[in-house]
C-alpha positions in Angstrom: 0.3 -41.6 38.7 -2.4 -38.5 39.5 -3.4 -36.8 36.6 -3.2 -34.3 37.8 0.5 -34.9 38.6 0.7 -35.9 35.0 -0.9 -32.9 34.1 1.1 -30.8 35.6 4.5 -32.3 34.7 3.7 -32.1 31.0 2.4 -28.5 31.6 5.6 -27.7 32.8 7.9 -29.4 30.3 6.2 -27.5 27.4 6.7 -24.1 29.6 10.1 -25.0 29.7 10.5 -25.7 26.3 9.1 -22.7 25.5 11.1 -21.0 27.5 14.1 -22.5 26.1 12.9 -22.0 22.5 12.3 -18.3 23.4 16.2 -17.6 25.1 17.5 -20.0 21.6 15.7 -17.5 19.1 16.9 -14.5 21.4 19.8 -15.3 21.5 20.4 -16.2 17.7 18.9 -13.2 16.9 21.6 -11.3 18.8 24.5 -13.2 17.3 23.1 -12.5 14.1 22.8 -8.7 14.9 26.7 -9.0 16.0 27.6 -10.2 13.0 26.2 -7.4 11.0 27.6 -5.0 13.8 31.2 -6.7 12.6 30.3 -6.7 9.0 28.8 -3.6 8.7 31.5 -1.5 10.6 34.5 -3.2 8.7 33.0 -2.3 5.3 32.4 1.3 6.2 36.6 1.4 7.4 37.6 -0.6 4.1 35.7 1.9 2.0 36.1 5.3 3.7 38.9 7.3 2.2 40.1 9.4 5.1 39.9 6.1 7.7 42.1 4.1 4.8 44.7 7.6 5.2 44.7 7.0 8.7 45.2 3.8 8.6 48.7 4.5 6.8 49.6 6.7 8.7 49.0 4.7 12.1 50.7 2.2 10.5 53.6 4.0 9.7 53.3 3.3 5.7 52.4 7.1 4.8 56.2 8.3 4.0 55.2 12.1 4.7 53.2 12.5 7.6 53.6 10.0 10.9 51.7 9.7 14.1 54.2 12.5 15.5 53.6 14.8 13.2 49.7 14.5 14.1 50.3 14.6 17.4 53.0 17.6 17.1 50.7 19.9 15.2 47.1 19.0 17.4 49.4 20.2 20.4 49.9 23.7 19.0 46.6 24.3 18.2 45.4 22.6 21.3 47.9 26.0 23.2 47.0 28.2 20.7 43.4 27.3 22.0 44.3 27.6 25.3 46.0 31.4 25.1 42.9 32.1 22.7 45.8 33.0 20.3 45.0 32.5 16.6 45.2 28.5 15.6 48.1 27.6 14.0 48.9 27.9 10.0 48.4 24.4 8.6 48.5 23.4 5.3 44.7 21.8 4.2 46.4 18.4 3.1 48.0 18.5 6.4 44.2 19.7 7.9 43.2 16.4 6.6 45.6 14.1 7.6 45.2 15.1 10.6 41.3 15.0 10.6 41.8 11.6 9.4 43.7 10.4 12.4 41.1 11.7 14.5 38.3 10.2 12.9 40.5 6.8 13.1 40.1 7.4 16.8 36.7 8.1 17.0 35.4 5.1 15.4 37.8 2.9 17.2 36.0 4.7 20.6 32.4 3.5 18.8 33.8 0.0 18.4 35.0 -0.3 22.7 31.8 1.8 23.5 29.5 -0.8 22.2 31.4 -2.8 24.2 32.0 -0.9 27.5 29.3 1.7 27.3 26.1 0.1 25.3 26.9 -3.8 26.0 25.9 -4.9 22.7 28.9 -6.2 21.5 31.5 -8.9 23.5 35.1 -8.8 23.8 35.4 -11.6 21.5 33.2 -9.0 18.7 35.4 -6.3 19.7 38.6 -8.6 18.6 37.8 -8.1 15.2 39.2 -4.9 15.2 42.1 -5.7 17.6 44.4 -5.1 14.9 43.3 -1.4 14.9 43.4 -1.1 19.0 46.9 -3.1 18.2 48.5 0.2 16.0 47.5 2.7 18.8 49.0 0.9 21.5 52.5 0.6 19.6 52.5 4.6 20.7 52.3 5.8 23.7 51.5 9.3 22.5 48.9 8.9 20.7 47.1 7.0 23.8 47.6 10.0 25.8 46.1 11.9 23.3 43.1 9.4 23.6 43.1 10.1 27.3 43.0 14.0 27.0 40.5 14.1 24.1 38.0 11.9 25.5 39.1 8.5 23.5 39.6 6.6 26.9 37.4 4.0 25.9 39.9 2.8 23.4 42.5 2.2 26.0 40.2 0.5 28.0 39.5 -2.0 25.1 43.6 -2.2 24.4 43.9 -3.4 28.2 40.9 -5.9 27.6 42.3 -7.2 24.3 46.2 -7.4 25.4 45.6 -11.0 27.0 43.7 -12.5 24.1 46.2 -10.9 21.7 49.0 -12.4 24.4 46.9 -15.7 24.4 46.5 -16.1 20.7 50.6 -15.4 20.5 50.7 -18.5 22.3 48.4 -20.7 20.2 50.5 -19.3 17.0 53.6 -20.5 18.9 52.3 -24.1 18.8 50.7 -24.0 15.5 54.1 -22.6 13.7 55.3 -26.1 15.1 52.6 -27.7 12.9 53.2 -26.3 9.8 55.0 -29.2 8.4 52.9 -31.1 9.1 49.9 -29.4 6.9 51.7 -28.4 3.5 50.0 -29.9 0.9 51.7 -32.3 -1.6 51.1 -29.5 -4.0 53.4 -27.3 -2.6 56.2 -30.0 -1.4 56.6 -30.3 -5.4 56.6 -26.6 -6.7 59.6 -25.0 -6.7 61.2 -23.2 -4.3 60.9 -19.8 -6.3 57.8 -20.2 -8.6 56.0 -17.1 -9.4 53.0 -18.1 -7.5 50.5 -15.4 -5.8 49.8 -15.7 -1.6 47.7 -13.8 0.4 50.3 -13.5 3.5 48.7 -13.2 7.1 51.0 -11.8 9.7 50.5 -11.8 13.2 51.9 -9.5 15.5 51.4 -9.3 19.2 48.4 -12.3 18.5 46.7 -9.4 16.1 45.6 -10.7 12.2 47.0 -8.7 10.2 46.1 -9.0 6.3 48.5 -7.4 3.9 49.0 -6.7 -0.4 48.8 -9.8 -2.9 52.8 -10.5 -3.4 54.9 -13.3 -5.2 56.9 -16.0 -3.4 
């Protein structure tokens, strides 16, 4: 063979490995930005105080104040607004429930723009929140209110999530089948109504759901 064929050949195997070495580091480097996009954003909603309100009260687990009160009382002041009439007389525990709810909202929009707007995030990423998108779609008022107050993002990521969420309800369907099959010799012998502790995962609508230690 030429040498200079040979050359030439070698030349261009070590571009392309460099090439491919490049695009593997890149793109390593990205998943590991991701992750601490996931990580980072979860912690900050675990730990904030006025998200964890919201999150009760979106979930429908705060046994004074619900999504239609929120939505009730950001309509009057949304008219008072609008007839430059004084806002409306609201307690500031109520002030901050319903700031809470909003917030809730806005970093749920952060989450789908990273996705929709920046493109720094996949759908897949995105999922790891789905549970939140999941509560705002159970109510159809409270994704209006998205629409008028500039949330719309969040409905977009709802309609992007809604088959993976339907695809995943699928995959559970199967899997319940198999759960026989995968208790562990352990638990065939305890009995039936031993005080043991479980962390219980529920899924809804294909959505992870993670709820209180409770005894079986």
């Amino acid at each position: 063979m030429d040498e200079k064929v040979i050359t030439g050949t070698i030349a261009g195997l070590g571009l392309a490995w460099a090439i491919f070495a490049y695009w593997h580091s890149k793109r390593s480097a990205l998943a590991l930005e991701r992750t601490k996009f996931i990580s980072d954003n979860l912690r900050y909603f675990e730990t904030d105080q006025f998200l964890q309100e919201a999150n009760r009260i979106v979930s429908s687990l705060d046994t004074e104040f619900d999504v239609k009160k929120f939505l009730e009382i950001m309509a009057l002041n949304s008219e008072a607004a609008d007839d430059e009439a004084p806002s409306v007389k609201v307690s500031p525990a109520l002030i901050q429930k319903c700031t809470a709810v909003d917030n809730y909202l806005n970093f749920l929009w952060r989450i789908a723009y990273a996705h929709f707007g920046l493109r720094t995030i996949t759908v897949h990423d995105m999922d790891a929140f789905g549970y939140y998108f999941y509560l705002v779609s159970r109510d159809v008022g409270l994704m209006k209110y998205c629409v008028e107050e500039g949330f719309e993002e969040v409905l977009y990521a709802i309609k992007k999530l809604k088959p993976y969420w339907q695809e995943a309800d699928s995959k559970n369907d199967e899997l319940m089948k198999e759960v026989p099959k995968l208790v562990s010799e352990e638990a065939k012998k305890r009995p039936k109504n031993s005080d043991v502790s479980y962390r219980r995962i529920l899924v809804t609508d294909g959505v992870r759901r993670q709820r209180f230690e409770r005894a079986i």
